[in-house]
C-alpha positions as CSV (number, residue, x, y, z in Angstrom):
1,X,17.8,-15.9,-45.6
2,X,18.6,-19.2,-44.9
3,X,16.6,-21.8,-43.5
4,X,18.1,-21.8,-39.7
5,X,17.9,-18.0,-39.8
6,X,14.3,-17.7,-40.9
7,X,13.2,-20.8,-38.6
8,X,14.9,-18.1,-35.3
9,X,13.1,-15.3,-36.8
10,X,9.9,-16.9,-37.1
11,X,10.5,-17.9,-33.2
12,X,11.0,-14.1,-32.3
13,X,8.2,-13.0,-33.9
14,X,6.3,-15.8,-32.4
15,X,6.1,-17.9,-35.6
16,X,5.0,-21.1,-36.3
17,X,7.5,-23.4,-33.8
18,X,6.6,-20.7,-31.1
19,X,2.8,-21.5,-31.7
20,X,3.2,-25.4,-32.1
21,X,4.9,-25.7,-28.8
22,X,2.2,-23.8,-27.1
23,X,-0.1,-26.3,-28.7
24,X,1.9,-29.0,-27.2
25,X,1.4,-27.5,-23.9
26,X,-1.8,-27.1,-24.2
27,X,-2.4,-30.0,-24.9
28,X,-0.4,-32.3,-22.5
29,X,-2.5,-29.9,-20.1
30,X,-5.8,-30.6,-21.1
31,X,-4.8,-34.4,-21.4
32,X,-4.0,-33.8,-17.7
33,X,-7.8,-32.6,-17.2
34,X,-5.9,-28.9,-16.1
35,X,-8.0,-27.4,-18.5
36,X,-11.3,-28.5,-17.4
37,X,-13.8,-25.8,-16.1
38,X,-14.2,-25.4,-12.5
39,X,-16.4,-24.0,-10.2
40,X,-14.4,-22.8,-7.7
41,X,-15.6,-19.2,-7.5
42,X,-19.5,-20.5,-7.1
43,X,-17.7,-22.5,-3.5
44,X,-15.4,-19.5,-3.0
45,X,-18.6,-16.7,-3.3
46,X,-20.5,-18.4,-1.2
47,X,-17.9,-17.9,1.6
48,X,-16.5,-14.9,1.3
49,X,-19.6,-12.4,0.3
50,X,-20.9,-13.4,3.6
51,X,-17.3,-13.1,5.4
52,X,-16.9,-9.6,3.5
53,X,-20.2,-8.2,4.2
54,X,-20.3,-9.5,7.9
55,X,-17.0,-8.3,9.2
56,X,-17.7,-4.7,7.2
57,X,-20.5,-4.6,9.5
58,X,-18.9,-5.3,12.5
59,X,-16.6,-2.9,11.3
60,X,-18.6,-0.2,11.4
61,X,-21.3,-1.3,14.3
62,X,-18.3,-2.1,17.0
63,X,-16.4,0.0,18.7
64,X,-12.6,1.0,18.6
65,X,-10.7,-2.8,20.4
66,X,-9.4,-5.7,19.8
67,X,-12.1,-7.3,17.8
68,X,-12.3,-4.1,15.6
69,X,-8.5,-4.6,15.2
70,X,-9.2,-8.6,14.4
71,X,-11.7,-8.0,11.8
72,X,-10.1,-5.5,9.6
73,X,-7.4,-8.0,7.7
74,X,-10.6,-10.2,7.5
75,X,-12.4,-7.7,5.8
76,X,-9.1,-6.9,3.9
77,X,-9.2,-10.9,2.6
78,X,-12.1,-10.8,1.7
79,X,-12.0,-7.3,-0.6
80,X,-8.7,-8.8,-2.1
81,X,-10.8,-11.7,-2.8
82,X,-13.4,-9.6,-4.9
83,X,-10.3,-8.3,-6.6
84,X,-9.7,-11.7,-7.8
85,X,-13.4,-12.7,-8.6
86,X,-12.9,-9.3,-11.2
87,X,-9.5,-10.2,-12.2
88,X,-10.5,-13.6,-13.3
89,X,-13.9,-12.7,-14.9
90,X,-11.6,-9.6,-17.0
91,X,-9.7,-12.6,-18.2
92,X,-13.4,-14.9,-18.8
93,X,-12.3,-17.4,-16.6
94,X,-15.2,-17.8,-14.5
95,X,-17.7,-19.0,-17.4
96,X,-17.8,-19.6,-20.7
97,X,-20.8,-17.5,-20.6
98,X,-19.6,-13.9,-21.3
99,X,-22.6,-12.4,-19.3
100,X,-21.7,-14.3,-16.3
101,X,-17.9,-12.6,-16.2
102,X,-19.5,-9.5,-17.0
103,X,-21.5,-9.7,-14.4
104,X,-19.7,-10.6,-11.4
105,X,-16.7,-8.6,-12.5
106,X,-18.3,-5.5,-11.8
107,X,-19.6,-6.9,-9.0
108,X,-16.4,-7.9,-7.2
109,X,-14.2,-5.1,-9.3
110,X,-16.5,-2.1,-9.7
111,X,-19.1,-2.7,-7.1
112,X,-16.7,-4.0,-4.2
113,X,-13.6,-2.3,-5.2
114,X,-14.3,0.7,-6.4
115,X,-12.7,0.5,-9.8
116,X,-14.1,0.7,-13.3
117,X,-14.0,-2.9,-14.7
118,X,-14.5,-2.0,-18.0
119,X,-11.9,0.2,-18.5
120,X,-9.6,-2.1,-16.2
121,X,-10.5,-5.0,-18.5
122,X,-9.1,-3.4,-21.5
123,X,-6.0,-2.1,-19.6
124,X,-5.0,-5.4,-18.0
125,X,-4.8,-7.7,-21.4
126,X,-2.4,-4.6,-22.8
127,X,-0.4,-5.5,-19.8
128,X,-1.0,-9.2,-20.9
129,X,0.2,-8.9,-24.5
130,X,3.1,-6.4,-23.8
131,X,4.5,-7.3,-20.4
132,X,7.3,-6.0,-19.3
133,X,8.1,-4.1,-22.1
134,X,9.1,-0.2,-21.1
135,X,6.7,1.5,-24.2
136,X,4.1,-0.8,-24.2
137,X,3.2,-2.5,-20.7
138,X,0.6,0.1,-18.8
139,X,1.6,-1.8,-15.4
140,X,5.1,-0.5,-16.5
141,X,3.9,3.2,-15.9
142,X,4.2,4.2,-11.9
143,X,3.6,7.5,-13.3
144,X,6.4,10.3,-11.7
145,X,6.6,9.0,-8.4
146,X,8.4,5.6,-8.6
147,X,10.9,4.7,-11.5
148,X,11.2,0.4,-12.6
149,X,13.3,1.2,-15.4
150,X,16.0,3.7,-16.9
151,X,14.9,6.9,-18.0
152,X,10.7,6.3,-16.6
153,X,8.9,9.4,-16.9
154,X,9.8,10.5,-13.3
155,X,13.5,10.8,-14.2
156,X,11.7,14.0,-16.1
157,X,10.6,15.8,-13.4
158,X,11.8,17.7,-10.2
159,X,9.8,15.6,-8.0
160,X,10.4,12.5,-9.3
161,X,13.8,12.8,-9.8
162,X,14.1,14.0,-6.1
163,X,11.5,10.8,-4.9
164,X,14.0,8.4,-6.8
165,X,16.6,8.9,-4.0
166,X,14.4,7.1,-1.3
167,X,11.7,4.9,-3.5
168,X,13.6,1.6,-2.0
169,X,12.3,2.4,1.2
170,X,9.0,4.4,0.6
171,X,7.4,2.2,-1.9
172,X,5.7,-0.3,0.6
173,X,4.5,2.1,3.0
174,X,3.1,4.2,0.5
175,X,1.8,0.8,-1.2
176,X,-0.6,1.6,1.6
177,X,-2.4,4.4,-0.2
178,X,-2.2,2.3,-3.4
179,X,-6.5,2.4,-3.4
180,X,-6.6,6.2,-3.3
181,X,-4.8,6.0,-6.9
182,X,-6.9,3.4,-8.1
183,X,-10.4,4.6,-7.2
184,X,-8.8,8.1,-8.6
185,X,-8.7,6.3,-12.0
186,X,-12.0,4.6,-11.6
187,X,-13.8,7.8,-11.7
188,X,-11.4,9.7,-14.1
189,X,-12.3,6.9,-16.9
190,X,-16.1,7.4,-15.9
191,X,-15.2,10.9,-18.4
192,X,-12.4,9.9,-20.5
193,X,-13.1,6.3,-21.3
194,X,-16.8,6.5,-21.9
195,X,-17.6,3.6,-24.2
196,X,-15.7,1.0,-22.2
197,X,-17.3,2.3,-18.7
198,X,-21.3,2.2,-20.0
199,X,-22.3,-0.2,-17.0
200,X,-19.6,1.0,-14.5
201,X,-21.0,4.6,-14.6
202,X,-24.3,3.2,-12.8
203,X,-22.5,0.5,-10.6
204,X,-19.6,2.9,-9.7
205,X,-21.8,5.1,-7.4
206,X,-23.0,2.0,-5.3
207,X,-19.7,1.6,-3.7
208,X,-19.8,4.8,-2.2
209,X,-23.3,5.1,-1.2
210,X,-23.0,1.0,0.4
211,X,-19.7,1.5,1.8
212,X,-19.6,4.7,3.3
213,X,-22.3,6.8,2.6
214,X,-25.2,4.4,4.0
215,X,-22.3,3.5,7.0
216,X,-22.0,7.1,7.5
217,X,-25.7,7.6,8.3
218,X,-26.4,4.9,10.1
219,X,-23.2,4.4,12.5
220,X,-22.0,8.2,12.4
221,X,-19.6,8.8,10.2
222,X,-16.4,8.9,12.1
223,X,-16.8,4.7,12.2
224,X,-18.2,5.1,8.5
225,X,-14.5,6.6,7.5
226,X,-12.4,4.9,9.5
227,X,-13.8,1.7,8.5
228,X,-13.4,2.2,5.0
229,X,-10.0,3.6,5.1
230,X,-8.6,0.3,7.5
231,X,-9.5,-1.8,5.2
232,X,-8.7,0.3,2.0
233,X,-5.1,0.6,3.5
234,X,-4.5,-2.8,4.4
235,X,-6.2,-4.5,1.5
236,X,-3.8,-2.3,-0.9
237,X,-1.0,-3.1,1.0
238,X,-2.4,-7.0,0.4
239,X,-2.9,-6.2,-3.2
240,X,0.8,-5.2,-3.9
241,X,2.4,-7.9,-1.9
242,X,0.6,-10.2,-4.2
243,X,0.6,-8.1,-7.7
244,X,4.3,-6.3,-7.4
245,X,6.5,-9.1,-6.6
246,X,5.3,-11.1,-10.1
247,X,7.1,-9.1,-12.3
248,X,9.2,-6.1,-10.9
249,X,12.5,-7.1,-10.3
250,X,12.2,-9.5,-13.8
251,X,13.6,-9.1,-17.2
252,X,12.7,-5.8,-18.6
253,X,11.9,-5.3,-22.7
254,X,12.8,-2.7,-24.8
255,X,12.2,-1.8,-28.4
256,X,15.6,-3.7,-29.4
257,X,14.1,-6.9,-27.8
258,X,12.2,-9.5,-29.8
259,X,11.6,-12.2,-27.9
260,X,9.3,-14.9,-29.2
261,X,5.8,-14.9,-27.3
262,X,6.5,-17.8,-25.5
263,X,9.6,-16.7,-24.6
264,X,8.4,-13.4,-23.1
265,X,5.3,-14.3,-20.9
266,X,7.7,-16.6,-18.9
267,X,11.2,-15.0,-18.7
268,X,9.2,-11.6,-17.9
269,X,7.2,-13.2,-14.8
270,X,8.2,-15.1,-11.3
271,X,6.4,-17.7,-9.4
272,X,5.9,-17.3,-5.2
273,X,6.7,-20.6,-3.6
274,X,4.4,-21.1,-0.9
275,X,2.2,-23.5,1.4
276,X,-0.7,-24.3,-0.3
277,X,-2.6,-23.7,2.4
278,X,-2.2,-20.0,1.4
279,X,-3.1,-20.2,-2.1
280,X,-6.3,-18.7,-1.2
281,X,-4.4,-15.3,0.0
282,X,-3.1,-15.3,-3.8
283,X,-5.9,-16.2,-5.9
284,X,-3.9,-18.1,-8.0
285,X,-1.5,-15.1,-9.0
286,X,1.5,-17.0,-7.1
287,X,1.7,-19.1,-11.0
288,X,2.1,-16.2,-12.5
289,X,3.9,-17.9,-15.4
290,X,1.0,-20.4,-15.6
291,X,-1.3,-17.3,-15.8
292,X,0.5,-15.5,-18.8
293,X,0.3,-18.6,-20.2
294,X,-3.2,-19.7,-19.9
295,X,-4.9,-16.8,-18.2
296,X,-8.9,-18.0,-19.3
297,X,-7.7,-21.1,-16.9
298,X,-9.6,-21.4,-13.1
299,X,-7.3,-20.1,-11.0
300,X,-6.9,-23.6,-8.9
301,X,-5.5,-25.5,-11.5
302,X,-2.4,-23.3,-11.5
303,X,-1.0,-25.2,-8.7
304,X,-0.9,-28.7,-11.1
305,X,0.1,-26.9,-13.4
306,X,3.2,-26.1,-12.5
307,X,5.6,-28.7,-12.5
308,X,4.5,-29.5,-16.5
309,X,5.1,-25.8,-17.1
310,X,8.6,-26.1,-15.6
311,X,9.5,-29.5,-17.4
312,X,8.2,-27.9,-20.5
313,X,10.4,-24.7,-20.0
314,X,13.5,-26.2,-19.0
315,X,13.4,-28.8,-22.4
316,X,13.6,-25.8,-24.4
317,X,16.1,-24.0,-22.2
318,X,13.6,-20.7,-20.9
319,X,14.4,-19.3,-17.8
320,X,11.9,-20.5,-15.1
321,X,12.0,-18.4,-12.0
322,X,10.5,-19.6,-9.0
323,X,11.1,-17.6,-5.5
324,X,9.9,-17.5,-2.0
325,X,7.7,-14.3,-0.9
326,X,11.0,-12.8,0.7
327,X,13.4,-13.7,-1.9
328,X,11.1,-11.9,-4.7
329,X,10.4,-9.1,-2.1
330,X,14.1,-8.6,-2.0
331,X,14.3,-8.7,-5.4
332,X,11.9,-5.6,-5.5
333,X,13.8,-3.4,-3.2
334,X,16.9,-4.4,-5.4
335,X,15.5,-3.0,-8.6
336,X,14.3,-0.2,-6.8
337,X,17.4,0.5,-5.2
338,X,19.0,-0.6,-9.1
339,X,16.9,2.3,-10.4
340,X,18.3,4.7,-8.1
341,X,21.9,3.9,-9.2
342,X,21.2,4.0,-12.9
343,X,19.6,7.5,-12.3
344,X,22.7,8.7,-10.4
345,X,24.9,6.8,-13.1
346,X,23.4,9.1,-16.1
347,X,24.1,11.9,-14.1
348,X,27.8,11.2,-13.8
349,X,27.8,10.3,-17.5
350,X,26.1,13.3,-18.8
351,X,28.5,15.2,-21.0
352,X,30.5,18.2,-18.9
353,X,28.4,20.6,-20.7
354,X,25.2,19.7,-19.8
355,X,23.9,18.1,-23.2
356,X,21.3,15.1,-22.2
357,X,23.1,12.4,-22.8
358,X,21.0,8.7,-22.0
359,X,22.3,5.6,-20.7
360,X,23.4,3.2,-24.1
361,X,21.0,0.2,-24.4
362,X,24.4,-1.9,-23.2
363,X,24.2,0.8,-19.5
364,X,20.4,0.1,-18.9
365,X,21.1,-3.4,-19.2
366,X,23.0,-3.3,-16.6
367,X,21.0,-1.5,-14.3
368,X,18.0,-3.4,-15.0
């Protein structure tokens, strides 16, 4: 092999120039002071617990009216919020103190949320080290309702394969119910994911009992439940404004792919240009390619961040992508949509006699 080939393949497989210009970024950064610990969550908790707990309350104390109406996207913020405080502590970016991330992680994830942060934790760096790729990425699996890339396993079954004619235009309302699926798994890995689940198996149960059960007691449960699922409905539908638009719609990986590490955390994610006034909606996940990149980072430096990221990217010629909230929500229903026609493309290509023929790598390319 000569010296050119073996210096590209060492780049694929993330080799040694791969790994020296992430150490030039990194550095520049922390020259920048972007690296420094922060203690924005300390400032941000002492906010929003209050925010969260106060307009649950009112939640369930008021009756049906405006100021019920008002209070449930603040009570929606502020859950979205504890989502963040666990996301960032599953990626040790609150402390350097492993207890402390432990800690408030369940807090915000399992506690608050209703999902098990030790299992989650696990599940989100695979999505971290594999993203985007169709085998290996767990966010890649929508299960056999919505298909994000050719031949998904809902292309396998009846109902998926029937569901993959309107998923363009049921995916955000059903984005809605997006909790029920998630607090489904946060239980179901209570059984099957015992060792990673030790703590949330005691912390789990509080949700319930301080959410709705208590609620339920004290208020009568008809405002228990209605609280609880205003709020769980419109902070899903929060959730996946923020989570879906950073990488569906963005270059998808297969097995025949070998891009260089580098290479695949910032070609495979997209930026949301917005005010920065509304950072705070996004917890930081609006620099998504800065997170890929340096996800143990505070979630406010992401902002500075970006324009060295960019420079950085563009002197080695990797694709950048930078949209507004519309544009990339476009971009979703397009893939969607894309889906769609790829499925109804292998149909028309499938051999006269039935036999399953698949889309060529070159046809889900295209479609992707």
């Amino acid at each position: 092999m000569t010296g050119a080939h073996a210096s590209q393949a060492q780049q694929a497989e993330g080799g040694p120039d791969d790994a020296q210009a992430l150490r030039d970024l990194h550095l520049e950064l922390d020259r920048r002071g972007l690296l420094e610990p922060s203690g924005i969550w300390a400032r941000k908790l002492l906010i929003w617990i209050p925010i969260l707990f106060l307009s649950y309350l009112g939640l369930v104390a008021l009756p049906f009216g405006l100021l019920w109406l008002l209070l449930v996207p603040v009570a929606s913020v502020a859950f979205l919020t504890m989502g963040y405080l666990g996301h960032d502590a599953g990626h040790y970016a609150l402390s350097k103190r492993r207890w402390v991330n432990d800690v408030w992680g369940h807090f915000g994830m399992t506690f608050l949320c209703g999902f098990s942060f030790g299992f989650w934790r696990a599940r989100h760096n695979r999505h971290h080290a594999h993203c985007q790729e169709t085998d290996g990425d767990p966010d890649m699996q929508f299960g056999v309702i919505f298909s994000v890339y050719p031949e998904s396993s809902n292309w396998k079954s009846a109902f998926g394969r029937l569901f993959l004619e309107i998923q363009r235009w049921a995916f955000w309302p059903l984005a809605c119910f997006y909790w029920a699926g998630l607090r489904y798994d946060g239980i179901r890995d209570l059984f099957q994911q015992p060792k990673l689940t030790r703590i949330d198996r005691f912390v789990l149960p509080l949700h319930w009992l301080v959410l709705l059960v208590v609620p339920g007691l004290v208020f009568g449960w008809g405002a228990a439940v209605a609280a609880y699922l205003a709020v769980s409905c419109v902070s899903s539908l929060m959730t996946a404004a923020v989570f879906i638009p950073n990488h569906i719609g963005m270059r998808l990986l297969t097995g025949a792919d070998k891009p260089s590490y580098l290479e695949q955390q910032v070609t495979t994610s997209r930026n949301i240009a917005n005010p920065r006034v509304m950072d705070f909606f996004y917890g930081g996940l609006n620099s998504q390619i800065e997170h890929h990149l340096f996800p143990r980072v505070a979630h406010n430096r992401y902002r500075a961040m970006r324009p060295v990221v960019r420079a950085f990217c563009e002197a080695r010629g990797i694709a950048y992508q930078e949209a507004s909230l519309y544009g990339a929500l476009a971009a979703v229903g397009r893939h969607l949509g894309a889906m769609t026609a790829a499925y109804r493309a292998s149909k028309k290509l499938a051999a006269p006699a039935g036999s399953a023929r698949q889309l060529t790598f070159v046809e889900q390319r295209r479609f992707s």
